[in-house]
KEBA-604726 format. One line per 2 residues: number of its first residue (from 0); their letters; for each residue x, z, y of N, C-alpha, C, O. Coordinates in pm, 1 decimal, padded with zeros to 6 digits. Each point is the difference from the previous one (the first is absolute). Layout:
KEBA-604726
NUM) A) X,Z,Y,X,Z,Y,X,Z,Y,X,Z,Y  ...
This chain:
KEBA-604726
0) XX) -10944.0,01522.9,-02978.9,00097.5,00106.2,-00010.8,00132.1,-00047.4,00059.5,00055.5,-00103.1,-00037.8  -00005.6,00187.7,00137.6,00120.1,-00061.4,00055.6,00112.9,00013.8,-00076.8,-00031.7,00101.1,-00062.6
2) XX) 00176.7,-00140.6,00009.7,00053.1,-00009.7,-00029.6,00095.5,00114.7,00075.6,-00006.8,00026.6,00120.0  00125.7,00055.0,-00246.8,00044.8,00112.5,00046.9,00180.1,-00070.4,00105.6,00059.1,-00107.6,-00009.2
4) XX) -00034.4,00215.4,00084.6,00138.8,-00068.9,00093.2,00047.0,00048.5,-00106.2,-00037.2,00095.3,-00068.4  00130.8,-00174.2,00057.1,00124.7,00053.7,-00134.2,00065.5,00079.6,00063.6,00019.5,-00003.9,00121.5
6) XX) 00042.4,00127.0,-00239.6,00076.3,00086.2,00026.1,00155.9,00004.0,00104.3,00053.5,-00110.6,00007.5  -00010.6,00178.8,00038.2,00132.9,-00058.2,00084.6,00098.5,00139.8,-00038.3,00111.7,-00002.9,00051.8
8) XX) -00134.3,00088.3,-00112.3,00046.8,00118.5,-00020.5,00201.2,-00027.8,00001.6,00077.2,00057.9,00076.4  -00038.6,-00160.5,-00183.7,00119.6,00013.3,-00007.8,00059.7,-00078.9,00136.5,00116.4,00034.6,00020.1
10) XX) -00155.3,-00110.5,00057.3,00013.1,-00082.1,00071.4,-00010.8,00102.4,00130.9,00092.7,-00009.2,00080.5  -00170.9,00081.1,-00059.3,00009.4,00092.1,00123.5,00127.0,00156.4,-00044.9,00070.2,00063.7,00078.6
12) XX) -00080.5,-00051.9,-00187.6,00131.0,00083.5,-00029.6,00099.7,-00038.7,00029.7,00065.4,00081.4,00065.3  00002.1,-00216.0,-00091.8,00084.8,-00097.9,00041.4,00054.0,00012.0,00126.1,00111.3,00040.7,00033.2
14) XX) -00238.6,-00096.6,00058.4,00006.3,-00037.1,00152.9,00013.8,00161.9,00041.2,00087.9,00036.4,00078.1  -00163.6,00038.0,-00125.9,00069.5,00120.5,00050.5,00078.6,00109.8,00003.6,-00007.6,00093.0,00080.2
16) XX) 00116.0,-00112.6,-00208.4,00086.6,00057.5,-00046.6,00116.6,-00108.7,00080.0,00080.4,00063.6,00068.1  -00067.8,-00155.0,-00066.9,00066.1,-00161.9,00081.2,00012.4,00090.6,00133.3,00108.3,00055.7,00017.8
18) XX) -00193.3,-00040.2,00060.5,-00012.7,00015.6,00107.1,00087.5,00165.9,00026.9,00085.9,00021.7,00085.5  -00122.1,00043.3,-00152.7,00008.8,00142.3,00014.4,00159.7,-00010.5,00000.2,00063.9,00060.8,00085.9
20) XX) 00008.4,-00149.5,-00196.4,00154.7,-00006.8,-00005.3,00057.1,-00076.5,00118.7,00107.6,00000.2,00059.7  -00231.5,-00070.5,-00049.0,00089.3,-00114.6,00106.0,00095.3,-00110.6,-00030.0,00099.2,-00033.5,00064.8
22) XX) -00155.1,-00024.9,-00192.0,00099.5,-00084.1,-00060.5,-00128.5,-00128.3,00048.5,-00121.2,00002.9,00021.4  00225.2,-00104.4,-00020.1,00002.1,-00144.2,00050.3,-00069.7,-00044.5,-00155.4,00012.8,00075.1,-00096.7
24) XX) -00092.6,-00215.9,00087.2,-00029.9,-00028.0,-00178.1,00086.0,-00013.5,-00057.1,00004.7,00040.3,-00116.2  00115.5,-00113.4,00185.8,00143.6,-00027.3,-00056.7,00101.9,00134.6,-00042.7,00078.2,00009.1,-00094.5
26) XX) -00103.6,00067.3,00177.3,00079.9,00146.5,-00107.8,-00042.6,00063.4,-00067.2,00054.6,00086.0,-00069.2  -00219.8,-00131.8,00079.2,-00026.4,00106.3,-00089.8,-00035.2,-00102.2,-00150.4,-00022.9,00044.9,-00112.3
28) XX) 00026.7,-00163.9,00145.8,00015.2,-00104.5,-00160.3,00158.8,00049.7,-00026.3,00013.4,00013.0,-00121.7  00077.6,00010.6,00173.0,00129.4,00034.0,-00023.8,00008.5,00091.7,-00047.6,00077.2,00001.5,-00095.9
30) XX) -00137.9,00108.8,00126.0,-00024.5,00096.9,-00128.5,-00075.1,00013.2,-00079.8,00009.3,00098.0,-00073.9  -00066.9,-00150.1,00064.9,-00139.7,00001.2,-00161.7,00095.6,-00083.8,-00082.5,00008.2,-00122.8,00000.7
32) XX) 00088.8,00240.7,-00098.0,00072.8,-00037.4,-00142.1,-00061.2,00095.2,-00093.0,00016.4,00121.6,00009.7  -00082.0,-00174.2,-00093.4,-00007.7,00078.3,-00126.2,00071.6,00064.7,-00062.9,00071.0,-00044.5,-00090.1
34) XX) -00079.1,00222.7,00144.7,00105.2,00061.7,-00071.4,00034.5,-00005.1,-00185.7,00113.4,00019.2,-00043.7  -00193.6,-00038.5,-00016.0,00011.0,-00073.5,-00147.9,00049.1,-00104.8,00027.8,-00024.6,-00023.9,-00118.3
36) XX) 00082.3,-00088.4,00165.3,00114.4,-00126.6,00017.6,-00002.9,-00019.0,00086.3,-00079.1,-00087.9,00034.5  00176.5,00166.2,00084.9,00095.6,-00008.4,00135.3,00062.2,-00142.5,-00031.7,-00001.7,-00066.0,00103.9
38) XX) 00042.5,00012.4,-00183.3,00097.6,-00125.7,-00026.3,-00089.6,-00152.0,00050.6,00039.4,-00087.7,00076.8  -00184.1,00098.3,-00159.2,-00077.1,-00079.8,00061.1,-00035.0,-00035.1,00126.7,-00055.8,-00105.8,00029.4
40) XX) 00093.8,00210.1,00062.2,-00013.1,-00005.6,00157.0,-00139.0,00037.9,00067.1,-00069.4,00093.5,-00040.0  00043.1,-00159.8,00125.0,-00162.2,00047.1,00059.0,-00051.8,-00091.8,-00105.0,00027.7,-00103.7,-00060.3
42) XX) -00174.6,00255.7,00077.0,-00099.6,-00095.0,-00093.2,-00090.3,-00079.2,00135.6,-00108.6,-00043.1,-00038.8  00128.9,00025.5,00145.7,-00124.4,-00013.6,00077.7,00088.8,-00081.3,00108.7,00122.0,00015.0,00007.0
44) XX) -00191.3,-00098.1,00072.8,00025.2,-00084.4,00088.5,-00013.4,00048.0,00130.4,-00100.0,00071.1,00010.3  00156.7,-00082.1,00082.0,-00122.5,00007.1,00176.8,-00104.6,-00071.5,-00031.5,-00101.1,00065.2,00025.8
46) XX) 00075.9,-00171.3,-00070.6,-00118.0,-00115.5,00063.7,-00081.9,00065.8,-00131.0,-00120.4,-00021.9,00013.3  00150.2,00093.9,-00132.3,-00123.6,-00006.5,-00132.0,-00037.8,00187.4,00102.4,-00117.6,00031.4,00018.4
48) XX) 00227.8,00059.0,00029.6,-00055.6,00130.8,00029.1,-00069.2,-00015.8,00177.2,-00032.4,00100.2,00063.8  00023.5,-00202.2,-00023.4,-00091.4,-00040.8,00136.0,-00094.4,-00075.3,-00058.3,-00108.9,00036.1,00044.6
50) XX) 00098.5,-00111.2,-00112.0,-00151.2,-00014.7,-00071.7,-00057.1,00102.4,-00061.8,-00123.0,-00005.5,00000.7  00185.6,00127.0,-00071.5,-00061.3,00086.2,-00054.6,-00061.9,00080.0,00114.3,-00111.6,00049.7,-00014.6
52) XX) 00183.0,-00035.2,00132.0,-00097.9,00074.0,00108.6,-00114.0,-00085.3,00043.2,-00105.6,00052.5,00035.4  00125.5,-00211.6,-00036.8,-00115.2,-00052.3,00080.7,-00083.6,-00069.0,-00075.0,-00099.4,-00055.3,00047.0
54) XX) 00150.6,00050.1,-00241.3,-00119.3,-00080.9,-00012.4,-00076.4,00044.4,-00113.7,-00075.6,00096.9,00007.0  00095.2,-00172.7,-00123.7,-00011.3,00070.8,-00128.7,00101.0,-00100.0,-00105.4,00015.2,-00120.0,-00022.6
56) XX) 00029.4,00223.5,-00014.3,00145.5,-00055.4,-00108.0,-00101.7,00031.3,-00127.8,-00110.5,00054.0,-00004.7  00212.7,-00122.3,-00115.2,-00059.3,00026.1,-00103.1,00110.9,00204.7,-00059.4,00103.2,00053.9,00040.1
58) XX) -00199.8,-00021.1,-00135.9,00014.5,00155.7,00042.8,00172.1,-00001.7,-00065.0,00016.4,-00072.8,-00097.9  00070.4,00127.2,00134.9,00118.4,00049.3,-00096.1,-00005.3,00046.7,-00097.1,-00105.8,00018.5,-00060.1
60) XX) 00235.7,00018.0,00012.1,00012.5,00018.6,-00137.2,00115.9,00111.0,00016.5,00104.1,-00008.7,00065.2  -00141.5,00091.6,-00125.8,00067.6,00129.7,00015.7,00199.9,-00021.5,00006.4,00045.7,00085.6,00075.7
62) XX) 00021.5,-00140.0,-00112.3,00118.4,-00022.5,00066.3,-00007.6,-00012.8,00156.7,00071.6,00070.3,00071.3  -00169.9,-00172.0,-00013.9,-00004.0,00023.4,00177.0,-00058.3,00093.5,00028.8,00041.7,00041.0,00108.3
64) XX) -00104.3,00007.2,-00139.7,-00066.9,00134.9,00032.0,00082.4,00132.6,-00011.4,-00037.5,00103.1,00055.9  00154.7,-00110.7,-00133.0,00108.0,00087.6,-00017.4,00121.8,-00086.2,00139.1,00090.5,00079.8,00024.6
66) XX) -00079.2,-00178.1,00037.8,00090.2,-00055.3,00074.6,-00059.7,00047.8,00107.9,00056.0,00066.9,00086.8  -00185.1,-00103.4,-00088.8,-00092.7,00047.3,00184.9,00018.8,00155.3,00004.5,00035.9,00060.3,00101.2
68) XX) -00070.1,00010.5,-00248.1,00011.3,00158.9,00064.9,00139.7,00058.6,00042.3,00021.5,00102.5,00064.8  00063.8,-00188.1,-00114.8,00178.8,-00017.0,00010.9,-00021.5,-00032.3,00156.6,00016.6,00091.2,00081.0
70) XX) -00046.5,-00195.7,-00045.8,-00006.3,-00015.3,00119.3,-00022.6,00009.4,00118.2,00053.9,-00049.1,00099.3  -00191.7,00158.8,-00123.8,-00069.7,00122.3,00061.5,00017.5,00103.5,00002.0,-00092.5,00071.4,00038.6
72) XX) 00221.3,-00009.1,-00079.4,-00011.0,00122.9,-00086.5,-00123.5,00071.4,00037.3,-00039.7,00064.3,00097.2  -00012.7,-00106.7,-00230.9,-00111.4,00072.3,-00006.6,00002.2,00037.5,-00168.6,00078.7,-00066.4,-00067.3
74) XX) -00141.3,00144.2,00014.5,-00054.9,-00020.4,-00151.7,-00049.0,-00070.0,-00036.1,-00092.0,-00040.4,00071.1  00111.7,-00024.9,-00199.3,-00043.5,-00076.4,-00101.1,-00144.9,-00060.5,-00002.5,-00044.2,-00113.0,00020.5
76) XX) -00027.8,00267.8,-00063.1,-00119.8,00004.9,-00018.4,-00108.8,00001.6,00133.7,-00121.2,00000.2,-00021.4  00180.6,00001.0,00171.2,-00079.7,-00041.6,00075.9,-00031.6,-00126.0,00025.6,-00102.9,-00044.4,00050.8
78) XX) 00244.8,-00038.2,-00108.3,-00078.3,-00165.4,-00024.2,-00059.6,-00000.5,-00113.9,-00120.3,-00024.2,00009.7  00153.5,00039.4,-00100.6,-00100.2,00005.0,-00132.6,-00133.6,00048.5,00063.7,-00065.8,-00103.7,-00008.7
80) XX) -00007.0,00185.0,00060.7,-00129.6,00028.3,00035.4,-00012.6,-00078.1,00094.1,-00111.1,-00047.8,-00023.2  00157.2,-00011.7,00138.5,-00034.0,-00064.6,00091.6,-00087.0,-00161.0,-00034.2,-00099.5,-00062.5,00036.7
82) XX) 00227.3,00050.4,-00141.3,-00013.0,-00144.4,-00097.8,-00096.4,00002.9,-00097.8,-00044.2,-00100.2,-00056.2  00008.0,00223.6,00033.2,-00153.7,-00002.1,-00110.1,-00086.9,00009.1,00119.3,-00099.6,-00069.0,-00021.9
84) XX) 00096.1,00104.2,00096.5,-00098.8,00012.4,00075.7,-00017.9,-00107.6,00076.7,-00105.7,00011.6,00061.9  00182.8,-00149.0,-00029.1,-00023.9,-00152.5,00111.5,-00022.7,-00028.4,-00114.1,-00121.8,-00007.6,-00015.7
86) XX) 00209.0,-00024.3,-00127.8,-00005.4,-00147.1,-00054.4,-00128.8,00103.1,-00201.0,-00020.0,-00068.6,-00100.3  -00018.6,00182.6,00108.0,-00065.1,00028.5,-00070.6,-00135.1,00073.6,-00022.9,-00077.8,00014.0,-00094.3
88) XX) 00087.1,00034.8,00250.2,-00125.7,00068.5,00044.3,00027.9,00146.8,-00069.3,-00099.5,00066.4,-00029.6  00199.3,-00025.4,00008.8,-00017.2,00175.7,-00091.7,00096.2,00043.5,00135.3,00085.1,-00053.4,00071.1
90) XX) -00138.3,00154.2,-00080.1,00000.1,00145.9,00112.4,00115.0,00090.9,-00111.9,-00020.4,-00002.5,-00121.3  00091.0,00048.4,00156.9,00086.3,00102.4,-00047.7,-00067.3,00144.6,00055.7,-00009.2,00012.7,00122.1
92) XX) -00036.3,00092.3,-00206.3,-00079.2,00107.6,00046.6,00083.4,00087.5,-00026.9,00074.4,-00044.0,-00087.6  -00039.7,00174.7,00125.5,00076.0,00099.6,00025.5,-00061.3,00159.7,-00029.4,-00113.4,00032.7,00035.0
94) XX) 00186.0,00037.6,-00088.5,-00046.7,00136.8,-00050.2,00025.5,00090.0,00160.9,00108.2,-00024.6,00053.3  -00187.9,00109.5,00010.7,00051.4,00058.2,00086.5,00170.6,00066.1,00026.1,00061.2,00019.3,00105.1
96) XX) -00023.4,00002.0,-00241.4,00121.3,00005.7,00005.3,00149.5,-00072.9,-00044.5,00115.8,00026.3,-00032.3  -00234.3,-00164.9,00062.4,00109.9,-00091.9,-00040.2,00079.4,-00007.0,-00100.5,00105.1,-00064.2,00000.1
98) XX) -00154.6,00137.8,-00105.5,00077.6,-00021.8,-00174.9,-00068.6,-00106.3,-00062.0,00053.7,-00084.3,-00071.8  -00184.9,00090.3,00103.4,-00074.6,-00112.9,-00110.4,-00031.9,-00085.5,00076.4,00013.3,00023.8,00120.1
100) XX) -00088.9,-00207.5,-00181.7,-00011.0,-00051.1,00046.4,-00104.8,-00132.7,-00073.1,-00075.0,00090.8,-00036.0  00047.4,-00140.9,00015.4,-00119.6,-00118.1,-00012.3,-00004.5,-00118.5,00105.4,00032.2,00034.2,00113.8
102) XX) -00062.9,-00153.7,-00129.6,-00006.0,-00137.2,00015.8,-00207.8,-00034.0,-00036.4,-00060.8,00006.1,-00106.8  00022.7,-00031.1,00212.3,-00133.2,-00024.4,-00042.6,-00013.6,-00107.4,00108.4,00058.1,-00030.2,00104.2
104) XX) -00163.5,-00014.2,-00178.2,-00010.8,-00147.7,00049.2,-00154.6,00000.1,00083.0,-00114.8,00004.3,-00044.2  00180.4,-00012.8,00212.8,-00170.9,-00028.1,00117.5,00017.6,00165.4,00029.0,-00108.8,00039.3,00042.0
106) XX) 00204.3,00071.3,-00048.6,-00024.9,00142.2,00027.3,-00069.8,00005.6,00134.9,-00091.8,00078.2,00024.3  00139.4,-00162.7,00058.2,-00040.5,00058.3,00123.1,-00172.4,-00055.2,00040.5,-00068.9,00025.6,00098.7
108) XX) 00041.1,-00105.5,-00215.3,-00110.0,-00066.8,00004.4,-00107.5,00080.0,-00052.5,-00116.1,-00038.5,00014.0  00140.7,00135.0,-00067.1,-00075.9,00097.8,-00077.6,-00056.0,00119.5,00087.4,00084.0,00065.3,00062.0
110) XX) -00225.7,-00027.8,-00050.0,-00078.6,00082.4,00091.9,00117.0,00151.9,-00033.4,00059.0,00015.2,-00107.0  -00051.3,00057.2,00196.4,00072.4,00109.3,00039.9,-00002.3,00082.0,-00113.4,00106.1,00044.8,-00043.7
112) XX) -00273.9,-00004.8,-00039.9,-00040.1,00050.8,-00109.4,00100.2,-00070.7,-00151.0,00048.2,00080.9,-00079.3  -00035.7,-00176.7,00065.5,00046.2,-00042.8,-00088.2,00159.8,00026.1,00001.2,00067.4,00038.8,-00095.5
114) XX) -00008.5,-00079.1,00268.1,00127.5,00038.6,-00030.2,00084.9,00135.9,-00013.5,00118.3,00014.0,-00031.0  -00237.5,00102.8,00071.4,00022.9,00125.1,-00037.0,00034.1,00020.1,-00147.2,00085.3,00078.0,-00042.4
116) XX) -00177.5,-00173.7,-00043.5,-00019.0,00044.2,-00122.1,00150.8,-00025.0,-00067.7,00059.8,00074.9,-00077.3  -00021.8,-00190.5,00125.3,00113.4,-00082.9,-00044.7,00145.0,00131.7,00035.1,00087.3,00041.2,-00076.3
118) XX) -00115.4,-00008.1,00219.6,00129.3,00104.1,-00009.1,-00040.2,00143.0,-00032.4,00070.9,00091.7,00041.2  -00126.0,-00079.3,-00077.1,-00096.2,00189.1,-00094.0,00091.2,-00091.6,-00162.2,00083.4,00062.9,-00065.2
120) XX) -00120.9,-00206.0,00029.6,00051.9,-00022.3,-00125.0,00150.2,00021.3,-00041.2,00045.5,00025.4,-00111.5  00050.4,-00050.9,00289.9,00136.1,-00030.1,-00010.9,00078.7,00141.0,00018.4,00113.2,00024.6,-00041.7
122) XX) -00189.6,00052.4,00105.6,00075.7,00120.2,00005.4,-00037.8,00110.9,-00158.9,00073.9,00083.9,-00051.5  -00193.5,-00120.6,00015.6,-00014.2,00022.4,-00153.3,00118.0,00010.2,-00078.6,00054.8,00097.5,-00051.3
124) XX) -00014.5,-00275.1,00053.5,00130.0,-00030.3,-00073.1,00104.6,00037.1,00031.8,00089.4,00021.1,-00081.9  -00076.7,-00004.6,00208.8,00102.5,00063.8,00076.4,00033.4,00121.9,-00080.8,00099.0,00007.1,-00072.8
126) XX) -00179.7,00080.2,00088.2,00019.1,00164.6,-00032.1,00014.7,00021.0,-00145.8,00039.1,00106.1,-00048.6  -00073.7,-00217.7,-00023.2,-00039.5,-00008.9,-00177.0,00152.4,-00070.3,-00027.8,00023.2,00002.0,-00120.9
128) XX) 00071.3,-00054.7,00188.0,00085.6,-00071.7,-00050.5,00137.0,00133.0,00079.1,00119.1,-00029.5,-00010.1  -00149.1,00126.9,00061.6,00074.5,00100.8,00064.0,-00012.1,00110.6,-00090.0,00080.8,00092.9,-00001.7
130) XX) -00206.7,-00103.9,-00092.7,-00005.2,00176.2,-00058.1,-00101.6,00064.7,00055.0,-00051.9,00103.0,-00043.2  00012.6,-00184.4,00172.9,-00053.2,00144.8,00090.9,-00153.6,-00025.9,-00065.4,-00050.1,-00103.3,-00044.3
132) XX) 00003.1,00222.8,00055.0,-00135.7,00055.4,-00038.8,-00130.3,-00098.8,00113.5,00042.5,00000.4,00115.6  -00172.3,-00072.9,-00127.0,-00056.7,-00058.3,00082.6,-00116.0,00071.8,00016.5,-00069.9,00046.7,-00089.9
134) X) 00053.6,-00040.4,00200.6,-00116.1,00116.6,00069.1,-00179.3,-00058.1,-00084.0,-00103.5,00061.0,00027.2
């Protein structure tokens, strides 16, 4: 049995949110401050956020993960899913209308049949946590 390539999910968000701004590793470690303690400064280095594109770091901890999305402007929670998904293997799954949401672990590993079942379950909750009536 061959052994699986490890995930790269937060690491290609990175390199391509990096790229898309056009920041150098050095400005963009210059801005990754944790808006919860600006005083502390960057949480992140050039040389620890260029290993995070090229190698495998050990996973963060939600203060850098609040400095990188600072630093990306990006949201929060797209490193939070990115980062369950390289360093935990869970898939963040989505309600068609993007209110609800679930974390399952191998989603995309799951035959097409199964992952239907999983979002028929999420829009369930979806509509049950809105009021709305489910067909």
């Amino acid at each position: 049995m061959a052994a699986e390539a490890p995930r790269t999910d937060l690491r290609d968000l990175v390199r391509k949110r990096r790229a898309q701004l056009r920041l150098s590793l050095r400005a963009l470690a210059s801005r990754c401050i944790d808006p919860k303690d600006p005083k502390a400064g960057s949480k992140w280095t050039f040389a620890t956020l260029g290993n995070l594109e090229t190698k495998t770091i050990k996973a963060p901890g939600v203060p850098e993960l609040r400095a990188l999305a600072a630093g990306l402007d990006l949201p929060l929670r797209l490193l939070q899913e990115a980062a369950g998904a390289q360093y935990l293997g869970i898939d963040t799954v989505w309600s068609d209308d993007h209110e609800t949401r679930t974390m399952v672990h191998g989603y995309w590993e799951l035959d097409p049949e199964d992952r239907a079942k999983i979002r028929a379950m999420i829009e369930s909750w979806g509509s049950e946590s809105r009021g709305e009536d489910t067909p």
